[in-house]
C-alpha positions as CSV (number, residue, x, y, z in Angstrom):
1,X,0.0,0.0,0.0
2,X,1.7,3.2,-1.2
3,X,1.8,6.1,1.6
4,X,-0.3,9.3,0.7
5,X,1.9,12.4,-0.1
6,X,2.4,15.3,1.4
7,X,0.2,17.4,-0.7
8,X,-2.4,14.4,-0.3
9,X,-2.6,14.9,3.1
10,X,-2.7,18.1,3.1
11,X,-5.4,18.6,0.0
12,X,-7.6,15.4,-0.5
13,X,-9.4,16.1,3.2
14,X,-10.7,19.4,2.2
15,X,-12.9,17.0,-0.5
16,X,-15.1,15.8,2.4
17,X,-16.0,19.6,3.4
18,X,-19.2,18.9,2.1
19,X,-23.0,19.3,3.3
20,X,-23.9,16.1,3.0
21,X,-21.0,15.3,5.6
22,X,-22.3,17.9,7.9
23,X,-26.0,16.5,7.7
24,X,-24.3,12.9,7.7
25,X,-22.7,13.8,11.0
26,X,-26.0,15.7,12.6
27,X,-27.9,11.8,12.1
28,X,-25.0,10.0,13.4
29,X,-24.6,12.0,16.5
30,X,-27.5,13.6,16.6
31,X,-30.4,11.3,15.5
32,X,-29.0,8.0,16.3
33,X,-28.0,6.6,13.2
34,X,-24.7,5.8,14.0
35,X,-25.7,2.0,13.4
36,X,-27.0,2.8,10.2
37,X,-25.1,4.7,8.4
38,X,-26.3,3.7,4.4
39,X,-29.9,4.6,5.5
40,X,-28.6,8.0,6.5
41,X,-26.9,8.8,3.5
42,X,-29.6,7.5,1.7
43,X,-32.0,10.0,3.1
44,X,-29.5,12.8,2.9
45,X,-29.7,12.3,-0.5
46,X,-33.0,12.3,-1.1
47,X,-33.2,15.5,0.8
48,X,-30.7,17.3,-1.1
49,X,-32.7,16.2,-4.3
50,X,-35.5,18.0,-2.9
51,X,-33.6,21.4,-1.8
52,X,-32.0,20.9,-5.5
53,X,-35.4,20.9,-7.1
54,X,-36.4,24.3,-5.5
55,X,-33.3,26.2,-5.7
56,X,-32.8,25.6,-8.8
57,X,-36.0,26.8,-10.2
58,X,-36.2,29.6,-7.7
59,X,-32.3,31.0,-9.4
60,X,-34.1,31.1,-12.7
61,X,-37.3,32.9,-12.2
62,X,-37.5,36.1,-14.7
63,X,-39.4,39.6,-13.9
64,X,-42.8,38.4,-13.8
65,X,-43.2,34.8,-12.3
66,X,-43.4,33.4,-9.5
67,X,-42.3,30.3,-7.6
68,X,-45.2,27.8,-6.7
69,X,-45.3,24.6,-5.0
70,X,-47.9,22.7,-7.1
71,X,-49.7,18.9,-6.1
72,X,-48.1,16.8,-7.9
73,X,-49.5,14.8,-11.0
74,X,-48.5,11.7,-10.6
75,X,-52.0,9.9,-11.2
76,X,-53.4,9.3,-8.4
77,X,-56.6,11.2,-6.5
78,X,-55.0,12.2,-3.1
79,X,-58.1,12.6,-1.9
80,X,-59.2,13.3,1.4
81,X,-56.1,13.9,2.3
82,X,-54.2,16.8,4.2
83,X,-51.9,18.4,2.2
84,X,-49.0,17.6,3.7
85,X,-49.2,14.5,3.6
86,X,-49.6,15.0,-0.9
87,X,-46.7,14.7,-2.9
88,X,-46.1,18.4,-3.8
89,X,-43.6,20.0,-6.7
90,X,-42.5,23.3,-7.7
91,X,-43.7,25.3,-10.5
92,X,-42.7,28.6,-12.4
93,X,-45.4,30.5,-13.0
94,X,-45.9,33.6,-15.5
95,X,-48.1,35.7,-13.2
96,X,-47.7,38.4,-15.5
97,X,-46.3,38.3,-19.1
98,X,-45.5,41.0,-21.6
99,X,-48.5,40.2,-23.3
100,X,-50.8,40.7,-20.8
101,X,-48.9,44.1,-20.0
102,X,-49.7,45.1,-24.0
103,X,-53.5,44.2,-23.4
104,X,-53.9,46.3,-20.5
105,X,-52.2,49.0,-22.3
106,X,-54.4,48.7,-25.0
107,X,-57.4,48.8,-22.9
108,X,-59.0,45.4,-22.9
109,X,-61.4,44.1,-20.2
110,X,-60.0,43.7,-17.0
111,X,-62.4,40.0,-16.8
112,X,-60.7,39.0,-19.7
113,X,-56.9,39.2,-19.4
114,X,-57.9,37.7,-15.9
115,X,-59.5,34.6,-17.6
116,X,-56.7,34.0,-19.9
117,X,-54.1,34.0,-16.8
118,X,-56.3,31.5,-15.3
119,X,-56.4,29.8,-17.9
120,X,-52.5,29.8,-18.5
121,X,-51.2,29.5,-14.7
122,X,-53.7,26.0,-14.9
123,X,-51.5,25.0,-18.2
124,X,-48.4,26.0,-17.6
125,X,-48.4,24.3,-13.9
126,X,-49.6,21.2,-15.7
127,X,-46.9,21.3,-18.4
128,X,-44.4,21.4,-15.3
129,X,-45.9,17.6,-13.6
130,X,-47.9,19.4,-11.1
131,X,-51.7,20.4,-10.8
132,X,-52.9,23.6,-9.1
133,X,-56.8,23.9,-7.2
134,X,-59.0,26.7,-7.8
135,X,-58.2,27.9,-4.4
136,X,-54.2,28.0,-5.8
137,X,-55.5,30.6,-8.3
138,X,-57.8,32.6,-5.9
139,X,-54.8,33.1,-4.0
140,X,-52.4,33.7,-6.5
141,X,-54.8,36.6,-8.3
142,X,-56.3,37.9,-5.4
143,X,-59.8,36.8,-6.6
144,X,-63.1,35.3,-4.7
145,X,-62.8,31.3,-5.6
146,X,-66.3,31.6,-7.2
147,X,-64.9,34.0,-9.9
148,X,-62.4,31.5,-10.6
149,X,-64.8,28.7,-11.1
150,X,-67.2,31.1,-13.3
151,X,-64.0,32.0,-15.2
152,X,-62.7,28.3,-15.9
153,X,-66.4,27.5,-17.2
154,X,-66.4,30.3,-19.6
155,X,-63.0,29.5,-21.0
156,X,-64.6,25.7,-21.3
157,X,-67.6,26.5,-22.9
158,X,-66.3,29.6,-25.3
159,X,-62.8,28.3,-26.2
160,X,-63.6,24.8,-26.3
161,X,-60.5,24.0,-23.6
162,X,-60.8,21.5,-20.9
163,X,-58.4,23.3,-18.4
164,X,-56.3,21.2,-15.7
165,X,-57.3,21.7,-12.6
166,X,-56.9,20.0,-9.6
167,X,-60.6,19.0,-9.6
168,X,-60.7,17.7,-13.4
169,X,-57.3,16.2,-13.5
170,X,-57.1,13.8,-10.3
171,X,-61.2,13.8,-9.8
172,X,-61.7,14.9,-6.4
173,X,-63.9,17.4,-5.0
174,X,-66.9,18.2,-6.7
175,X,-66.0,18.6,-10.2
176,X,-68.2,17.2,-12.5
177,X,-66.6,18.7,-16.0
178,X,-64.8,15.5,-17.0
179,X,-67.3,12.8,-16.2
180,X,-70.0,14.9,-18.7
181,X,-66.7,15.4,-21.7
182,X,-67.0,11.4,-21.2
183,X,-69.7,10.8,-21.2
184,X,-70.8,13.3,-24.0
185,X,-67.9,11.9,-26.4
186,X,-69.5,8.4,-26.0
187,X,-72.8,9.9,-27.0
188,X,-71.3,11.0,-30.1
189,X,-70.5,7.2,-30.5
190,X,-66.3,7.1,-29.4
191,X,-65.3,3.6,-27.7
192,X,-63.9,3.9,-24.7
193,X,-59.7,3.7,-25.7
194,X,-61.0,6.4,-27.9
195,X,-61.8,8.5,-25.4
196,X,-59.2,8.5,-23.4
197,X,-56.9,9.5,-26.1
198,X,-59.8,12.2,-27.3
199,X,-59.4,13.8,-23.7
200,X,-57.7,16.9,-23.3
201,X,-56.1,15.8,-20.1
202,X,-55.2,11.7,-19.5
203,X,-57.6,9.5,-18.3
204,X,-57.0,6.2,-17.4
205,X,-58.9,3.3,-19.8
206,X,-60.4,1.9,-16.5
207,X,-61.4,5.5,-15.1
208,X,-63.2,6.1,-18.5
209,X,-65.0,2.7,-18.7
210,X,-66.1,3.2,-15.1
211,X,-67.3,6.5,-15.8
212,X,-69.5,5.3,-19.0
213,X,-71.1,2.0,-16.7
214,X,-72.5,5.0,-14.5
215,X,-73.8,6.4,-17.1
216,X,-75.3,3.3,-18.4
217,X,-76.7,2.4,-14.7
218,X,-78.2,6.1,-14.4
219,X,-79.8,4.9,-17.9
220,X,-81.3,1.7,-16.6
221,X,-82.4,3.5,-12.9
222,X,-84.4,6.2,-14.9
223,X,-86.2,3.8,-17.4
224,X,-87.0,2.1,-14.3
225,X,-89.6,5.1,-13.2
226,X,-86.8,5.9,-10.7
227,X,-86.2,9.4,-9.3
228,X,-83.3,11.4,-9.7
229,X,-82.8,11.4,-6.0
230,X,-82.9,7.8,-6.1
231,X,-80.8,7.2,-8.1
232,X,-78.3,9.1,-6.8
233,X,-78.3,6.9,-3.9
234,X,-78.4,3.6,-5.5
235,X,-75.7,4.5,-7.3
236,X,-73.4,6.5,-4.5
237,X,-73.3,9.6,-6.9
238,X,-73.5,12.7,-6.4
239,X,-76.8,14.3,-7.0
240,X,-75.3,17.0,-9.7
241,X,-74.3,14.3,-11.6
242,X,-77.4,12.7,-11.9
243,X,-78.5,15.9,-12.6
244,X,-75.9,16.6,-15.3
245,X,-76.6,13.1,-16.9
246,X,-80.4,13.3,-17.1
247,X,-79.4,16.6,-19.1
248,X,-77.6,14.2,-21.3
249,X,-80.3,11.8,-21.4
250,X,-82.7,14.3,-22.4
251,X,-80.7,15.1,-25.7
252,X,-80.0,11.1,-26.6
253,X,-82.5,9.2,-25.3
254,X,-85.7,11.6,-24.4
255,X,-87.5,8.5,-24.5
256,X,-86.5,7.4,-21.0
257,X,-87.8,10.2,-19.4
258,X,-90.9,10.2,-21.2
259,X,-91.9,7.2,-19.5
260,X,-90.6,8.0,-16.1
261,X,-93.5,9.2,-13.8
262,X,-91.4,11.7,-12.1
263,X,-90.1,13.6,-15.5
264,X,-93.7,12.7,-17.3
265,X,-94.8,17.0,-16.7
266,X,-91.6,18.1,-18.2
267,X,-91.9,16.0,-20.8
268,X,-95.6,17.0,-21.5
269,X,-95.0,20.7,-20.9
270,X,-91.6,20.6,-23.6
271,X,-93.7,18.5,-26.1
272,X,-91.3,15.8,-26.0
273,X,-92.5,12.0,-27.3
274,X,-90.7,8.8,-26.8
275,X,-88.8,8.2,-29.5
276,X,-89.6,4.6,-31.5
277,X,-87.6,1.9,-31.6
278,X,-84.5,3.9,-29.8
279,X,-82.6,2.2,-27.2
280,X,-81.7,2.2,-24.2
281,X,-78.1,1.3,-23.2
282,X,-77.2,-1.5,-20.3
């Protein structure tokens, strides 16, 4: 074994001056880990990772953006679950760009430069792997959450763009958007692989097929004579999705409600008749 030289020993120390020896040292004397040592490290590492992935965002931000920690969108629901306990990541957000700057200059509405930054904090936080809630945005712009909501509905319905919310993308609270896009695109006669790749944002093939076999079961409960109410607790749905669906129903298949006692004064007062020899899907 050759001996180290002097400029070795002098030198090649000053290579373990180095956080994660300091942190390293903190769990061994500090934490107990002096009999486990690789687990240490192994967590020191992992932590680093995670102060890497926010500093080096946070050194690049421009005039402008903003530095967000964002759920992550990793494909699962999360829900009913404290945040802290969901996987989060950080996001650079444009909270205002030039363009914006040039539309207020040029005097457009106030409502709709805030609608398009909605829009765009929703899509540019997706594009980074994370999801923001409404409540993200009401916080970020200063604006009641029901204005939000208003303002992602009206993007949806006059732009045509299913926007990535927390609600829509991992399906929890009481969002109801992406169910009815499902369900509407199978209406229009889409399988179900179809759909998922017809989707704005990803849906899983199971997620879509359970979706449409609600649908199908709201179907069979209402050609029953069932009420909506009813239904909604056979099922374990919420009520504004019956709700939603029977609107659906009404356009495909009018014929079910027709026949069902508790929509037969609607249907009288609208005009509507059964249609013959349409079906009803199981």
């Amino acid at each position: 074994m050759s001996r180290r030289t002097n400029r070795q020993e002098i030198f090649a120390p000053m290579r373990d001056k180095t956080l994660d020896n300091v942190l390293l040292q903190l769990f061994v004397t500090e934490f107990g880990y002096e009999n486990k040592v690789i687990f240490a490290e192994a967590m020191i590492e992992r932590i680093l990772d995670t102060i890497e992935a926010f500093v080096k965002p946070a050194s690049s931000l421009k005039p402008g953006q903003v530095l967000w920690m964002a759920v992550v969108n990793d494909g699962k629901k999360h829900a009913h679950q404290r945040m802290k306990e969901i996987p989060q990541v950080p996001v650079i957000l444009d909270l205002v760009n030039d363009n914006e700057l040039d539309t207020l200059a040029a005097g457009e509405k106030y409502r709709s430069i805030r609608r398009k930054r909605h829009a765009r904090l929703l899509e540019q936080a997706h594009a980074q792997g994370g999801v923001l809630a409404q409540g993200d945005l009401a916080a970020l712009t200063l604006t009641d959450p029901k204005q939000v909501s208003t303002d992602i509905a009206h993007v949806r319905e006059t732009d045509k763009r299913f926007l990535p919310y927390r609600g829509s993308v991992q399906d929890v609270g009481g969002t109801l958007t992406h169910k009815v896009e499902v369900i509407r695109l199978f209406e229009a006669g889409h399988l179900e692989p179809d759909i998922c790749r017809l989707l704005p944002i990803v849906h899983s093939l199971p997620a879509v097929e359970n979706y449409v076999q609600t649908y199908k079961n709201v179907i069979k409960l209402l050609d029953r004579g069932l009420a909506s109410g009813e239904v909604s607790s056979i099922l374990s749905i919420d009520n504004r999705l019956v709700t939603a669906y029977i609107d659906i129903i009404r356009e495909h298949h009018p014929e079910v409600l027709a026949q069902n006692p508790h929509f037969q004064e609607e249907s009288a007062s609208s005009g509507s008749q059964p249609t013959q020899g349409s079906k009803v899907l199981i």
